[in-house]
SERO-4910 file (N, C-alpha, C, O; in steps of 0.05 Angstrom, whole numbers):
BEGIN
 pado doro    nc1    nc2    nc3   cac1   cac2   cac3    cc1    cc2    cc3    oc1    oc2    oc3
  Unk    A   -225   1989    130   -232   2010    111   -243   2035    125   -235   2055    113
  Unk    A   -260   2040    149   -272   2052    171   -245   2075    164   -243   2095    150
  Unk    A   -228   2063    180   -207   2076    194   -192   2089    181   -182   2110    191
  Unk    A   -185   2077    146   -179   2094    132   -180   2117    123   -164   2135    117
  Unk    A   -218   2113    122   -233   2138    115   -235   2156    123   -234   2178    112
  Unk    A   -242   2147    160   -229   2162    178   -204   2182    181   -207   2204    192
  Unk    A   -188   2176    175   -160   2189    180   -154   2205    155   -142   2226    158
  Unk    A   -162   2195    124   -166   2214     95   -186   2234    111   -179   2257    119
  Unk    A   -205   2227    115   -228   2248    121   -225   2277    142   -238   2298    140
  Unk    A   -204   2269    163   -203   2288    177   -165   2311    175   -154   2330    185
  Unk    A   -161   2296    160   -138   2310    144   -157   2332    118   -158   2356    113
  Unk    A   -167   2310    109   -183   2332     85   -190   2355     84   -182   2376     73
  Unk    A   -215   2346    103   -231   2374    120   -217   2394    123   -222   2413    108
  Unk    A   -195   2397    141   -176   2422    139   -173   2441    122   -175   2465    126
  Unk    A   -166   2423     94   -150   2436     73   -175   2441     51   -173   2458     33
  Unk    A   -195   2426     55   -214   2425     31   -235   2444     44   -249   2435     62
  Unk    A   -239   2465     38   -250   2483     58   -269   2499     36   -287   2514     43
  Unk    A   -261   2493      7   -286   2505    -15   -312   2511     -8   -315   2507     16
  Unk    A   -336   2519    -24   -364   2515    -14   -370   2489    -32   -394   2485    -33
  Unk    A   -355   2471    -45   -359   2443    -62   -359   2429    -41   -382   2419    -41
  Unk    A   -347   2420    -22   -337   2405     -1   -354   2412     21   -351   2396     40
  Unk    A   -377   2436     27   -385   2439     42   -418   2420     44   -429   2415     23
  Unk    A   -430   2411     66   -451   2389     68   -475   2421     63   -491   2418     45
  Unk    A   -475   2445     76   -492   2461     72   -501   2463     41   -524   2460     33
  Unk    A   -477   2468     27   -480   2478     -8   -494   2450    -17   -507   2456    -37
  Unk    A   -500   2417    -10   -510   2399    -21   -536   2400     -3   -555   2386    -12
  Unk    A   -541   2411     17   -564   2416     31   -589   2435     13   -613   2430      7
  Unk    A   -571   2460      6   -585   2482      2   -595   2467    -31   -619   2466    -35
  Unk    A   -584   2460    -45   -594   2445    -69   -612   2417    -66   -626   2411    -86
  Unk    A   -611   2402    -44   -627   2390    -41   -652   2402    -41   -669   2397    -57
  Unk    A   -655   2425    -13   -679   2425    -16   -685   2452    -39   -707   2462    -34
  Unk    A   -674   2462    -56   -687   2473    -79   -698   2465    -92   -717   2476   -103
  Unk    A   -686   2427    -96   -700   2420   -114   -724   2398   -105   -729   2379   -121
  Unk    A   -740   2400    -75   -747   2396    -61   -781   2418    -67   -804   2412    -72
  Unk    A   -771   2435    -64   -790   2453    -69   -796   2461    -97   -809   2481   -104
  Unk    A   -788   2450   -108   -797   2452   -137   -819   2417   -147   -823   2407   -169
  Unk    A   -826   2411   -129   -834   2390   -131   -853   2391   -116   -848   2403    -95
  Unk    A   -881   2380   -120   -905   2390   -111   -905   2373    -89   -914   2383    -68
  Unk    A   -895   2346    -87   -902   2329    -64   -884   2338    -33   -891   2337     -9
  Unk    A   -868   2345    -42   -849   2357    -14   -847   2389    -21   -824   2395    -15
  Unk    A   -859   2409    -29   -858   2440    -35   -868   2444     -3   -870   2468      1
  Unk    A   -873   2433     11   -891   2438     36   -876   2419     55   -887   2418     77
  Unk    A   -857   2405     54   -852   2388     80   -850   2392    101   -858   2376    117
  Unk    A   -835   2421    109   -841   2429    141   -866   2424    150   -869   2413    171
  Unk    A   -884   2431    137   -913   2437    142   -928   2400    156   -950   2397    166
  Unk    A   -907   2377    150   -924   2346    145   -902   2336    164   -878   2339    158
  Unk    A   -912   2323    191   -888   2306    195   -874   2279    180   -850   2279    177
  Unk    A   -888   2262    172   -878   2246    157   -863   2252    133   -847   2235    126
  Unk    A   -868   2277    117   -856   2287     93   -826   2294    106   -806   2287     94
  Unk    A   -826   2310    135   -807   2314    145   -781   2284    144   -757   2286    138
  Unk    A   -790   2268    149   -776   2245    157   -769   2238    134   -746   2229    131
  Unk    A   -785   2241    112   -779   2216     92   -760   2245     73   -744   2242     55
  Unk    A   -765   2264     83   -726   2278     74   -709   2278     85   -688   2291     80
  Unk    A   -713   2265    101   -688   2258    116   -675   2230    107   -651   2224    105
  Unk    A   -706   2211    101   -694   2176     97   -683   2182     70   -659   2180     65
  Unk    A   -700   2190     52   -694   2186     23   -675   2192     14   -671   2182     -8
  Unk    A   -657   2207     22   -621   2205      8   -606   2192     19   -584   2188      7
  Unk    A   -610   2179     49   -598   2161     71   -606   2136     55   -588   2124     43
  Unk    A   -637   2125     55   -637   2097     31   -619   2100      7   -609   2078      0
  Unk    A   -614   2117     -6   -609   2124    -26   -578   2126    -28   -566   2123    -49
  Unk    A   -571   2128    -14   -533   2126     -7   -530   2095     14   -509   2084     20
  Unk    A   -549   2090     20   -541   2061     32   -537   2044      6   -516   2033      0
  Unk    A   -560   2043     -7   -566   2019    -28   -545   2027    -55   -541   2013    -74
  Unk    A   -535   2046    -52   -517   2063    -80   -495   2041    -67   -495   2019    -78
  Unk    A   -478   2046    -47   -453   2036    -43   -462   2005    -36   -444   1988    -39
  Unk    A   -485   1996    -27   -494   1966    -29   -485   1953    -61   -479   1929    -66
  Unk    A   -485   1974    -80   -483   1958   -104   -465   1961   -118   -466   1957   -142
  Unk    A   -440   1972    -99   -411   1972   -108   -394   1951    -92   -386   1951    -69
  Unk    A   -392   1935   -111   -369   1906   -105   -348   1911   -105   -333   1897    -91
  Unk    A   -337   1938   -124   -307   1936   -115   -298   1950    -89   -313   1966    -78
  Unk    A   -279   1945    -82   -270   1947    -47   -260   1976    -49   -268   1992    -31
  Unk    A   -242   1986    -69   -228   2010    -71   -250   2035    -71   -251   2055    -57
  Unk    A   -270   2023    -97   -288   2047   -103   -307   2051    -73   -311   2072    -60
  Unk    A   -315   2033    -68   -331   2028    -43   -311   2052    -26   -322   2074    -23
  Unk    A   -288   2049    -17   -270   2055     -1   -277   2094     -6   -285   2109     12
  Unk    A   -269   2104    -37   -271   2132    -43   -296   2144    -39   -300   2166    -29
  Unk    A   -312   2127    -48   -350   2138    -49   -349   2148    -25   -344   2171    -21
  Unk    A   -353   2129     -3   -355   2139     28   -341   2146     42   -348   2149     65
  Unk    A   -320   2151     34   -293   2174     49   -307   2201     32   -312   2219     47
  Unk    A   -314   2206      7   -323   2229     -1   -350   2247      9   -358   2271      7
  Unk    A   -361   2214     23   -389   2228     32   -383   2239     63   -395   2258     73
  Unk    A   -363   2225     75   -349   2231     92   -334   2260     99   -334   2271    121
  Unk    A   -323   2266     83   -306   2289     78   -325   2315     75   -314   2338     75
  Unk    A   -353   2311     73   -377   2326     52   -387   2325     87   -383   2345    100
  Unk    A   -398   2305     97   -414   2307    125   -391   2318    153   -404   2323    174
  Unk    A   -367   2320    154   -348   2324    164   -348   2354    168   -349   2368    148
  Unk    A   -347   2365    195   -331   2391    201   -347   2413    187   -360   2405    168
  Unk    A   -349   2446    195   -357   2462    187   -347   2488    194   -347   2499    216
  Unk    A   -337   2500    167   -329   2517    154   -330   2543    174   -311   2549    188
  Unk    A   -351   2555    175   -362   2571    187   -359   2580    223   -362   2600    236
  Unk    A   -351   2550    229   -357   2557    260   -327   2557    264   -317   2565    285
  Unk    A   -311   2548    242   -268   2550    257   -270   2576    243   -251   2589    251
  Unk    A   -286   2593    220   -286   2621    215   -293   2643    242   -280   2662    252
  Unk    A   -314   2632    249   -326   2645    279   -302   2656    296   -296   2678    305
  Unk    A   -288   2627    299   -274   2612    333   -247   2637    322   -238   2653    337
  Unk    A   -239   2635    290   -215   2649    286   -220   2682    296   -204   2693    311
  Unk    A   -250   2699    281   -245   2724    282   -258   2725    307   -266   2748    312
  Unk    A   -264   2702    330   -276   2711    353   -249   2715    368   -252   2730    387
  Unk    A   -227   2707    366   -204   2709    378   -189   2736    362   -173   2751    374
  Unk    A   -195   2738    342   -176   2758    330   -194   2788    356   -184   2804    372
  Unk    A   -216   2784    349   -229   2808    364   -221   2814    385   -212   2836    391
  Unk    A   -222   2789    404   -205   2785    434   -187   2807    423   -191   2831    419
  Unk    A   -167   2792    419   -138   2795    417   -133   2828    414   -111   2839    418
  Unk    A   -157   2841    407   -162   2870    396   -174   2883    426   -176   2906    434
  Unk    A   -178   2871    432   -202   2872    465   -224   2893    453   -232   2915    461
  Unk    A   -231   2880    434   -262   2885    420   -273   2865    430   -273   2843    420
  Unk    A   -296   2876    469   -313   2855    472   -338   2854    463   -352   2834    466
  Unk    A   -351   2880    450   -376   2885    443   -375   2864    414   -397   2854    407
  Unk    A   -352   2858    400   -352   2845    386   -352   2814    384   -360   2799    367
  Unk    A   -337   2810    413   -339   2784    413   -361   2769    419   -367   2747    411
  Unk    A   -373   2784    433   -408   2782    441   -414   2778    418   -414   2754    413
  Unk    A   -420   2791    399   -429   2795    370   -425   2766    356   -442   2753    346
  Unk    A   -392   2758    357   -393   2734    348   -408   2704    364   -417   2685    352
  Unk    A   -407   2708    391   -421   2691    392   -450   2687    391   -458   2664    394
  Unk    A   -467   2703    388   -484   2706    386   -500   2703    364   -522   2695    360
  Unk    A   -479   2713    347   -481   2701    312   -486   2669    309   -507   2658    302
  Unk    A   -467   2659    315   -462   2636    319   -479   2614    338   -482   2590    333
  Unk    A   -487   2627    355   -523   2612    366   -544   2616    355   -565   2603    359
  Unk    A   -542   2636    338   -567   2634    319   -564   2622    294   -583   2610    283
  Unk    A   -542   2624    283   -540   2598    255   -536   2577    267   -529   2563    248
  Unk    A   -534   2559    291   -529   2538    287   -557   2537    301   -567   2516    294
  Unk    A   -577   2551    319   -594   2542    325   -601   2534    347   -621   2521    351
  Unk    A   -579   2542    369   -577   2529    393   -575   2549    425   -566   2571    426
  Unk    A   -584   2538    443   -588   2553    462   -571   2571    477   -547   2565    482
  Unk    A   -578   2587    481   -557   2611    494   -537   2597    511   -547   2584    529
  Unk    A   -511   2597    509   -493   2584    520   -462   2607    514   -461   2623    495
  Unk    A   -438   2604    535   -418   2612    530   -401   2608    495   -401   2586    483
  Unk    A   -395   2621    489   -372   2618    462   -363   2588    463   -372   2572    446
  Unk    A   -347   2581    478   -326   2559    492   -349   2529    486   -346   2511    469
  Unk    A   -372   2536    509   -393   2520    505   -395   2520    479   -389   2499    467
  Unk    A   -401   2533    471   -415   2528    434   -396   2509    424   -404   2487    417
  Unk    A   -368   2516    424   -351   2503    410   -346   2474    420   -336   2458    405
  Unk    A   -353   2469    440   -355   2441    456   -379   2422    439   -375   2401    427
  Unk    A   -397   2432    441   -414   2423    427   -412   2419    399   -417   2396    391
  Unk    A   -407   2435    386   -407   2440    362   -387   2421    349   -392   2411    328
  Unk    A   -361   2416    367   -342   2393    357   -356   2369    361   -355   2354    342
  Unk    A   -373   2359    385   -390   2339    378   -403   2333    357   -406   2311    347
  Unk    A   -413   2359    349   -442   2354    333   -425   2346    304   -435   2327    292
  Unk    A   -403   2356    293   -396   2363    266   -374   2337    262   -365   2329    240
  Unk    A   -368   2326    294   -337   2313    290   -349   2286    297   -360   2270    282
  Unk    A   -347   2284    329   -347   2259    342   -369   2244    336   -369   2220    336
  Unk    A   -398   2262    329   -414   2252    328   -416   2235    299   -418   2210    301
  Unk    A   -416   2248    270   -407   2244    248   -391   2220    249   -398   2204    233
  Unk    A   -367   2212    267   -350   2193    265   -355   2170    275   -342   2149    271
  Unk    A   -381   2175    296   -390   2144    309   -400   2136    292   -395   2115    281
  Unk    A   -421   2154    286   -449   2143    259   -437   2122    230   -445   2103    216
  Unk    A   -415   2138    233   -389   2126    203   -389   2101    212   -404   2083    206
  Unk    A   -371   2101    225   -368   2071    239   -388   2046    251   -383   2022    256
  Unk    A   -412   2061    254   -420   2045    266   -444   2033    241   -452   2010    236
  Unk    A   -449   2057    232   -470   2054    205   -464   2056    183   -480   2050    165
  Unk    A   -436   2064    178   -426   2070    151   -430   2101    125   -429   2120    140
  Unk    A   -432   2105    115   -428   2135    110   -459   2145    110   -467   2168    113
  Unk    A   -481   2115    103   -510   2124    108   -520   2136    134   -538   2151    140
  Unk    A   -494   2120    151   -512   2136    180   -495   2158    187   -493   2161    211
  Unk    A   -479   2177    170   -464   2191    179   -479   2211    160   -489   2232    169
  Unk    A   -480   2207    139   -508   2220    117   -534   2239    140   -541   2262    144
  Unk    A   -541   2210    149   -562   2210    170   -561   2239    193   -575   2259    196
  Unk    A   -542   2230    203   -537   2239    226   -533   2277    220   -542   2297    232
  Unk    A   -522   2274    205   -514   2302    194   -533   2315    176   -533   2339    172
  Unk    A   -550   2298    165   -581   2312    155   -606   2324    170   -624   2339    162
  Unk    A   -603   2312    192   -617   2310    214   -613   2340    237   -631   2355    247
  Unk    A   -582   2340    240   -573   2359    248   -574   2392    245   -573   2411    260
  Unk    A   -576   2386    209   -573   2415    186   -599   2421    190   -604   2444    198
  Unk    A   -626   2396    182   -654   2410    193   -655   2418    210   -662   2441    207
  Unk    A   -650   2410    240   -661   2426    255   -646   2452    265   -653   2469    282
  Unk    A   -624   2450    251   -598   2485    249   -616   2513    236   -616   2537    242
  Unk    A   -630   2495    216   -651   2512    192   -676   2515    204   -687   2535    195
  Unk    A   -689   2500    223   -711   2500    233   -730   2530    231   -752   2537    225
  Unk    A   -701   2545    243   -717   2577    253   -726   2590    219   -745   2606    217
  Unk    A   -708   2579    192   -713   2599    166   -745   2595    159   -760   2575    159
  Unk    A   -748   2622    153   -789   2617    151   -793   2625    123   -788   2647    112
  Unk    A   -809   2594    108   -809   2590     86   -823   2612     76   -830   2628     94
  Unk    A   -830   2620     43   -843   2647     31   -871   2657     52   -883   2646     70
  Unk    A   -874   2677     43   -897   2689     60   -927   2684     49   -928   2692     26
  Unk    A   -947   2675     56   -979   2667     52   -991   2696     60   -992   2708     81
  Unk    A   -998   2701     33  -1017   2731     41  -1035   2720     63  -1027   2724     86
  Unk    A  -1055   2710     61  -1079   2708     89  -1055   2700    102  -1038   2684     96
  Unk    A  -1060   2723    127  -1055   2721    157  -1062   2691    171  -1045   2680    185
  Unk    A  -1087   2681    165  -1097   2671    179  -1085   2643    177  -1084   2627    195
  Unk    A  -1074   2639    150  -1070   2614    131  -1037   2619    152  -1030   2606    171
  Unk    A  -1027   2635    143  -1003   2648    153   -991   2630    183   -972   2615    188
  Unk    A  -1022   2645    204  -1009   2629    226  -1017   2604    232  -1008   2591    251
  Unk    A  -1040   2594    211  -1038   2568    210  -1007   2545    202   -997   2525    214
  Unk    A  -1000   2555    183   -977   2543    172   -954   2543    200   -939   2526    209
  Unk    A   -958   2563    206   -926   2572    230   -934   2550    252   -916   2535    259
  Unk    A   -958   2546    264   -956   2522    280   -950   2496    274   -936   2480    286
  Unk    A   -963   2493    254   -956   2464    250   -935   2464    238   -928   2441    236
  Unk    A   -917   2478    226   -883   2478    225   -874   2478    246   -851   2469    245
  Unk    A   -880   2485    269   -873   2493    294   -871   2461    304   -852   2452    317
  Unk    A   -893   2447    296   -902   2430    312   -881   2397    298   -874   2378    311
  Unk    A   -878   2401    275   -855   2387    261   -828   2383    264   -813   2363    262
  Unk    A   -824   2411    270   -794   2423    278   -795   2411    305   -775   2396    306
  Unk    A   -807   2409    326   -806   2397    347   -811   2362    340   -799   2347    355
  Unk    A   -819   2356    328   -819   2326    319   -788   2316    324   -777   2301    340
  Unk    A   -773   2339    292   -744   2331    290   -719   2325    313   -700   2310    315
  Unk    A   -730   2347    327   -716   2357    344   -718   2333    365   -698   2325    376
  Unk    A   -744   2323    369   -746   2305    399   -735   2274    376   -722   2257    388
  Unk    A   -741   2271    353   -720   2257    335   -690   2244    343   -682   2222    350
  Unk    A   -673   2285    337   -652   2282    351   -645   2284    372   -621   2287    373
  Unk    A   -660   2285    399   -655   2278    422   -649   2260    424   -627   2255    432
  Unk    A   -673   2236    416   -659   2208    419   -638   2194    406   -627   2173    412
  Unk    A   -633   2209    389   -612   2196    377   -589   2205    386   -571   2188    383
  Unk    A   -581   2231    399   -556   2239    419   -557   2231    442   -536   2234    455
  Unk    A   -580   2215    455   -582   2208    479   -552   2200    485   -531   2211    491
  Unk    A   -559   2174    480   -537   2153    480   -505   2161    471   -488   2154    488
  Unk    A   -497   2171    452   -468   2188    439   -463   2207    462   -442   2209    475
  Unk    A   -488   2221    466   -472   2246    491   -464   2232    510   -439   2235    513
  Unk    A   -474   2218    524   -459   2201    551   -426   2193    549   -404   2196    561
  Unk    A   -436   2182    527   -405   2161    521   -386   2186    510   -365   2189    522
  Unk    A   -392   2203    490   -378   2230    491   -362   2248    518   -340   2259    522
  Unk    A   -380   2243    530   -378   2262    558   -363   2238    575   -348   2248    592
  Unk    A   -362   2221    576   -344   2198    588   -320   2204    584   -302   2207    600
  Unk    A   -319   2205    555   -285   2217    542   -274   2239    549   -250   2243    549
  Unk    A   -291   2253    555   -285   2281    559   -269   2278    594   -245   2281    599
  Unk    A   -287   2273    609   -274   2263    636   -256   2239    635   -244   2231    655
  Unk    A   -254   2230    617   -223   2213    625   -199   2226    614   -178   2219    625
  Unk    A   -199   2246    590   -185   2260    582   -176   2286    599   -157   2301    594
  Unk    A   -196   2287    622   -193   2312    645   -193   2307    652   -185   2284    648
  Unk    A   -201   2315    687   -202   2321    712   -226   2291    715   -249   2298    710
  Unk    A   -224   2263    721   -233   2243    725   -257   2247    752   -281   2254    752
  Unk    A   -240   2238    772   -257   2244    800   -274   2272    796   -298   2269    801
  Unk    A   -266   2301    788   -276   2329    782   -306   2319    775   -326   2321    789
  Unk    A   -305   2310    750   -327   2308    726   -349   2274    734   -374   2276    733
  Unk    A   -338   2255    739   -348   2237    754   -370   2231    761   -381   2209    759
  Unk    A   -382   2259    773   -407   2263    800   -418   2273    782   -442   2274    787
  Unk    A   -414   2281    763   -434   2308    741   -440   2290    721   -461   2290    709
  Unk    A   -411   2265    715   -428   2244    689   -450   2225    693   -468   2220    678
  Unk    A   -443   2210    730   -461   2202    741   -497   2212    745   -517   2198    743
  Unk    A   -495   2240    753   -516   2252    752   -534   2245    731   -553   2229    727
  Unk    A   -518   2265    717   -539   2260    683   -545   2233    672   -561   2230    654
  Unk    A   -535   2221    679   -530   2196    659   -558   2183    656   -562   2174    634
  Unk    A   -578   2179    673   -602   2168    664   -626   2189    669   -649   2182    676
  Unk    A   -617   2219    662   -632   2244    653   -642   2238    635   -626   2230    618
  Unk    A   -671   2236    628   -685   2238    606   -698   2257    588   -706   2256    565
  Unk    A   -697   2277    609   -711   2308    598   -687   2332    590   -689   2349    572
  Unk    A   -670   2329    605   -642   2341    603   -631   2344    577   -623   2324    566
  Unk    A   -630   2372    559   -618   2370    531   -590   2356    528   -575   2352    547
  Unk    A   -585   2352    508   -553   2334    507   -545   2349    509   -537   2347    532
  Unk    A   -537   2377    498   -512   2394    505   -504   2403    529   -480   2407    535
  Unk    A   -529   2408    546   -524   2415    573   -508   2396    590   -493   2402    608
  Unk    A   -514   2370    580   -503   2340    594   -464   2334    588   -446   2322    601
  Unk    A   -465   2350    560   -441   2348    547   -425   2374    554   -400   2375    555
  Unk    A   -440   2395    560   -417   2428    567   -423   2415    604   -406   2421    620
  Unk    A   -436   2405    610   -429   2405    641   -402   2384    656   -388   2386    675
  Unk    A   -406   2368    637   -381   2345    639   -357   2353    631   -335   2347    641
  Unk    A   -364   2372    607   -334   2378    597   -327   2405    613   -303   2410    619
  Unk    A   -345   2421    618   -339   2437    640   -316   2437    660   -296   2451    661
  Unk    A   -329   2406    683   -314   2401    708   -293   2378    699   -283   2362    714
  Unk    A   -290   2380    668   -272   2355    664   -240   2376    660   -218   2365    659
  Unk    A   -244   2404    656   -216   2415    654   -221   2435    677   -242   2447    681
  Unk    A   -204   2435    687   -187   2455    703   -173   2482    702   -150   2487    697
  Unk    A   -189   2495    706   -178   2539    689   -191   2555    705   -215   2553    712
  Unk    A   -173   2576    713   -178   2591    732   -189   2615    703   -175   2616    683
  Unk    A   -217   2633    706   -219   2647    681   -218   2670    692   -235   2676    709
  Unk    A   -196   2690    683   -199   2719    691   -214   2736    670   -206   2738    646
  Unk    A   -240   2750    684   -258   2760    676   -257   2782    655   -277   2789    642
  Unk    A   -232   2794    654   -224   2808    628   -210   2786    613   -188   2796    607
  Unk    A   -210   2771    608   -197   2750    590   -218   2728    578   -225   2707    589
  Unk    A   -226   2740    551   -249   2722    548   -233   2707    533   -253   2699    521
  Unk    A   -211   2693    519   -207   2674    504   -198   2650    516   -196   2630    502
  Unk    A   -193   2651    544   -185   2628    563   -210   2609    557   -204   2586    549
  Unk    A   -233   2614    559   -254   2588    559   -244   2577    536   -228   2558    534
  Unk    A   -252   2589    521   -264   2573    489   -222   2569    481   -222   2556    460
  Unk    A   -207   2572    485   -182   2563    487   -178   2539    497   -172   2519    484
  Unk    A   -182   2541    531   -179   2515    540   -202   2491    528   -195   2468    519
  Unk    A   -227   2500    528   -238   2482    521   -240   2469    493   -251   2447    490
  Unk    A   -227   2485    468   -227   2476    444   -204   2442    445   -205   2419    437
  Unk    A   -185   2462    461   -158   2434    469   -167   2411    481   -155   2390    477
  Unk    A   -190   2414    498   -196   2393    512   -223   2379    492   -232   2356    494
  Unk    A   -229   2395    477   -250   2380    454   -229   2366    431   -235   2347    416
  Unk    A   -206   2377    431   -194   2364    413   -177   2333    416   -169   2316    400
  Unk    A   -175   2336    446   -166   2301    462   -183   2286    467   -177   2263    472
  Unk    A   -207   2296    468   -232   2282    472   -228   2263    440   -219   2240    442
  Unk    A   -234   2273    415   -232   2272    386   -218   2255    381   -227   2233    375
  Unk    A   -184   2261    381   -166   2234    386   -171   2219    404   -174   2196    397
  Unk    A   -174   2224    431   -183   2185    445   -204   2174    424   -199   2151    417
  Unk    A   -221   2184    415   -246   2165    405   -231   2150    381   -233   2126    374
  Unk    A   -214   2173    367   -202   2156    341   -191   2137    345   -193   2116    332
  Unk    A   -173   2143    368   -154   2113    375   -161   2096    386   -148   2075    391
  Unk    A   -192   2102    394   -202   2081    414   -215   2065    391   -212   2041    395
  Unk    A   -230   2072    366   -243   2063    339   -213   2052    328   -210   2028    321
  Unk    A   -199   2064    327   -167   2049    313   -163   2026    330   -156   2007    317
  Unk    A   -167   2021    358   -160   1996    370   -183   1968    369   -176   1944    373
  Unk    A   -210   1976    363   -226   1965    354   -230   1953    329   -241   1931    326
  Unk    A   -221   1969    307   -216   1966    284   -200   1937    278   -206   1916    266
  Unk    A   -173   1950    293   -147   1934    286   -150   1904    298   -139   1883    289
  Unk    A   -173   1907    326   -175   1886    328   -200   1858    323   -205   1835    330
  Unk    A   -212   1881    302   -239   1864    289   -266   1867    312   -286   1853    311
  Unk    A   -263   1880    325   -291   1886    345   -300   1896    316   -309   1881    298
  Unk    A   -297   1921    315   -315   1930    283   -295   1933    261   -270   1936    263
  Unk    A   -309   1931    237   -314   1933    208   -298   1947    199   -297   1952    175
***
């Protein structure tokens, strides 16, 4: 059933590209109606409040499809939650008018786009190419282990987890006292870092085995010494661990007026990375290792 869902799910995504289908548009209504509610109107502000918005729709979609017996409905529910935690809209919008710009040799623009694009998703100054390396982890590969391994609750999970800390930087309404003011901003400060060292641990482990794929799909011996390295880094962010592997895992000479070679070659090589894992979950599947 995994695998099914799998393969509906990433056909979908493509074509289903509405803001209905999007995980942000069920985000942004979550927490509206989050803040209309006196016990979580403040959750950035509480670590534990933090967490328990994250558990409470993850319990809440575990135990929902726990209490569906039939096999088919079971089958739609979590291909839909699937299809909903799957892929994002915005960043193949980016990748398109970041190349149309290229293509224009508008570089003040292409800067522009990527730069855009590290600040909505929230993530550290890195190349275009990089971003998109990552970003297929975060939206694809990552989403598709959690499926499989946890079922659409931990793919729920994984992807709720992700969107908070994307949102981390938006700063809730303004507190007239100053003082109250920069009281609040630390200890949001200090939450948002909770989440965050959260999802560290929880990419620990996926980035490795990610970045494994990535070097067997490339340059093997190249990448090797760089997966070895990192591999029992504990302080080291995951993406750095994941753009450095995938880095020395392809092979491209980049001429310096040619900015679409990175994020070109590397989208292709994020995209074989994507299929080995499917086929490698398709050969597991088929052979009853997993579910």
């Amino acid at each position: 059933m995994s695998l099914i869902s799998l393969l509906i799910a990433l056909i979908a995504e493509r074509y289903l590209s509405s803001s209905a289908w999007q995980f942000n548009t069920f985000y942004q209504r979550y927490v509206s109606m989050l803040k209309q509610t006196k016990l979580f109107a403040d959750y950035r502000h509480s670590t534990v409040l933090s967490y328990l918005v994250i558990f409470i729709p993850v319990l809440g979609c575990y135990f929902l499809l726990a209490q569906i017996d039939n096999a088919l409905l079971h089958l739609i529910v979590s291909t839909l939650i699937l299809i909903v935690c799957f892929g994002c809209v915005k960043t193949r919008e980016a990748y398109k008018c970041y190349l149309q710009s290229a293509f224009k040799g508008e570089m003040t623009s292409c800067d522009l786009q990527r730069l855009q694009l590290l600040q909505d998703k929230n993530i550290e100054e890195m190349g275009f190419g990089q971003s998109l390396v990552w970003l297929n982890y975060r939206y694809f590969i990552a989403v598709m282990l959690f499926f499989v391994l946890f079922g659409a609750a931990g793919a729920l999970f994984y992807r709720l987890l992700t969107t908070i800390n994307e949102c981390a930087n938006e700063q809730d309404v303004v507190v007239p006292d100053a003082a109250h003011e920069n009281s609040n901003s630390e200890i949001g400060d200090g939450n948002n870092q909770a989440s965050q060292q959260l999802l560290f641990w929880v990419d620990w482990l996926p980035v490795r085995l990610v970045a494994f794929g990535y070097m067997f799909v490339g340059h093997f011996s190249k990448a090797m010494p760089v997966w070895l390295e990192n591999l029992f880094e504990f302080e080291k962010a995951p993406s750095k661990v994941l753009i450095a592997v995938a880095q020395m895992s392809e092979d491209y000479m980049v001429d310096a007026d040619d900015c679409t070679a990175e994020p070109c070659l590397l989208v292709k090589l994020a995209k074989r990375t994507l299929l080995l894992f499917l086929a490698l979950i398709a050969v597991l599947i088929l052979t009853g290792i997993l579910s």
